[in-house]
ROTI-610186 format. One record per residue (C-alpha): residue in one letter; x, y, z. Coordinates in steps of 0.1 Angstrom, whole numbers, plus 5000, padded with zeros to 4 digits. Layout:
REM ROTI-610186
<A,<X,Y,Z>>
...
This chain:
REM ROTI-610186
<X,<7042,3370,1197>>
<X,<7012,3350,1189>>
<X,<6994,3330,1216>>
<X,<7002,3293,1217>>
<X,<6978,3269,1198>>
<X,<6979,3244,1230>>
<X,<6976,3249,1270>>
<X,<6977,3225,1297>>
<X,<6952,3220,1326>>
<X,<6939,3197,1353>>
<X,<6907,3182,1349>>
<X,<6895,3154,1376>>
<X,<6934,3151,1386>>
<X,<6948,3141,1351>>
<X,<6964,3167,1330>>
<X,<6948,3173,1296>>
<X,<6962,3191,1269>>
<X,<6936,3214,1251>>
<X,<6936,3226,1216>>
<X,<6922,3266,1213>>
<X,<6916,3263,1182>>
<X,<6894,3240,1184>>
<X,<6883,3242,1217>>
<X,<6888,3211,1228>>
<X,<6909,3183,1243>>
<X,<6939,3168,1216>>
<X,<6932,3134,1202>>
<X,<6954,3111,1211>>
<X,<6974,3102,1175>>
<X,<7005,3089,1182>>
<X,<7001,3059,1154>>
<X,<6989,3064,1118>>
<X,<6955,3047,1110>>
<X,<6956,3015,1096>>
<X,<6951,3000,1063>>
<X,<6927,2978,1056>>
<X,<6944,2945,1056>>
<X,<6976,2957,1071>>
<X,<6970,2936,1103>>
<X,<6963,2901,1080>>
<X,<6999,2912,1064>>
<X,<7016,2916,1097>>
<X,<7001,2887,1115>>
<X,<7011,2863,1081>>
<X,<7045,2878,1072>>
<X,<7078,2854,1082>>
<X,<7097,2860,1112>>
<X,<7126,2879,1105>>
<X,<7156,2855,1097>>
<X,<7178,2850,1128>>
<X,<7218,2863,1130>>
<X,<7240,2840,1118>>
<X,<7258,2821,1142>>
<X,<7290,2830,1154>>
<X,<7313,2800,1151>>
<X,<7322,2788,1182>>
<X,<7360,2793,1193>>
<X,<7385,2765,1182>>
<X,<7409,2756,1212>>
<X,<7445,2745,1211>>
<X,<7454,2715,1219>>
<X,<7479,2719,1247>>
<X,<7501,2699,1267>>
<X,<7512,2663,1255>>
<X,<7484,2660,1231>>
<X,<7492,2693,1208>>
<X,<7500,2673,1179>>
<X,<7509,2637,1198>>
<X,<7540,2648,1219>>
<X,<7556,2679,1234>>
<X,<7532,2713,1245>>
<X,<7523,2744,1228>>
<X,<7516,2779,1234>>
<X,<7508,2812,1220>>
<X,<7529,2841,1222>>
<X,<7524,2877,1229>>
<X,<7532,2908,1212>>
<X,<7554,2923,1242>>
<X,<7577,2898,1235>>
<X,<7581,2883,1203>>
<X,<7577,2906,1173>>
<X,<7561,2876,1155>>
<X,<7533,2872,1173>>
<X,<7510,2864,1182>>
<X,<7515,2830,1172>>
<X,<7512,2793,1184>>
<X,<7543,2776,1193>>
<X,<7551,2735,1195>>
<X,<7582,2729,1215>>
<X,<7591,2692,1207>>
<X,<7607,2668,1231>>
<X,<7645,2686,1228>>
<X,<7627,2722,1226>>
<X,<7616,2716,1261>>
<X,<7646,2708,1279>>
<X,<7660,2736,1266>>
<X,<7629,2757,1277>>
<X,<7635,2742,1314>>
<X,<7668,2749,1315>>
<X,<7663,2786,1304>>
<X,<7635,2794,1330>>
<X,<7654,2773,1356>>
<X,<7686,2800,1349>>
<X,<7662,2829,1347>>
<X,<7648,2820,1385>>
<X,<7687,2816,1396>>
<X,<7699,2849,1382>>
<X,<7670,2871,1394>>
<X,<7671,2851,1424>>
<X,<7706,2862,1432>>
<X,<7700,2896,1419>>
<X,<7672,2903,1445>>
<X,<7687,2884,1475>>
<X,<7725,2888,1472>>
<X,<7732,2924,1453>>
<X,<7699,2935,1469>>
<X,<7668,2955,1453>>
<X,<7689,2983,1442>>
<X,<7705,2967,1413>>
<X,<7672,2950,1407>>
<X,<7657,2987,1401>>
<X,<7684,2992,1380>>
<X,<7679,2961,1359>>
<X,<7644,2973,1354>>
<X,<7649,3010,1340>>
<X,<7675,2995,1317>>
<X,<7641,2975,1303>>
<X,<7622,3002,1301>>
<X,<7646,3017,1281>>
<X,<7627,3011,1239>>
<X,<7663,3005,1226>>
<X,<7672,2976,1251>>
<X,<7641,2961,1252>>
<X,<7632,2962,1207>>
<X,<7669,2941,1212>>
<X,<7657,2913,1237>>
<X,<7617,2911,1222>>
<X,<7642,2904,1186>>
<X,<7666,2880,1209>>
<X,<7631,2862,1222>>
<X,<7615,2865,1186>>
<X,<7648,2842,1170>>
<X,<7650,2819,1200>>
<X,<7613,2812,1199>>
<X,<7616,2804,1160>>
<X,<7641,2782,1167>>
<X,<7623,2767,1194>>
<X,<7595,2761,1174>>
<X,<7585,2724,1156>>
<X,<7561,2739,1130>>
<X,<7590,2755,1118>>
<X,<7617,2728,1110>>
């Protein structure tokens, strides 16, 4: 094997890498020279051109003011095979809404207290299950179309 062109050694407590071919220390030429000129050209060339502005997020209007009476909201993949998509429940839309979630509290009310948390456990692998639950995200995809005051 032939010997190395460089070595490394101390000299007055700084390492210096020395060339034996030469002899003598390596210059130091980490950067090409420069051009004449090149400086002038850098110094006078335009700034790059800024990223273009993301545009800023539009919100919903929710609540009474989601076009001038009832509320709105956007639904979720997990349970409506439409969305995600923004509904507008009108005035009628959300009594019925009420009364559903008011009847959902009841029943899993009375299936915690009264049958106990057995049945409850129950009631939850029967979710889990694809079948049952691709048949309630279609129930809650056709109640939710109905519901909805873009649509009619």
């Amino acid at each position: 094997m032939p010997p190395t062109r460089y070595r490394v050694v101390e000299q007055g407590r700084r390492l210096v890498v020395i060339d034996n071919w030469t002899g003598g220390p390596v210059q130091n030429t980490a950067r090409p020279p420069e051009m004449p000129g090149e400086r002038r050209r850098a110094l006078q060339a335009p700034p790059p051109a800024p990223a273009p502005a993301r545009p800023a997020p539009r919100s919903e209007l929710r609540g009474r003011y989601a076009g001038g009476e009832g509320l709105s909201f956007t639904t979720a993949r997990w349970f409506d095979n439409e969305g995600p998509r923004t509904i507008r429940v009108s005035q009628d839309g959300q009594t019925q809404l009420g009364i559903v979630l008011i009847v959902m509290l009841v029943v899993g009310g009375f299936f915690i207290a009264i049958i106990g948390w057995p049945i409850a456990l129950v009631l939850a692998f029967l979710v889990l299950n694809p079948k049952v639950r691709g048949g309630l995200r279609t129930a809650a995809t056709t109640w939710l179309t109905a519901l909805d005051a873009n649509e009619g």
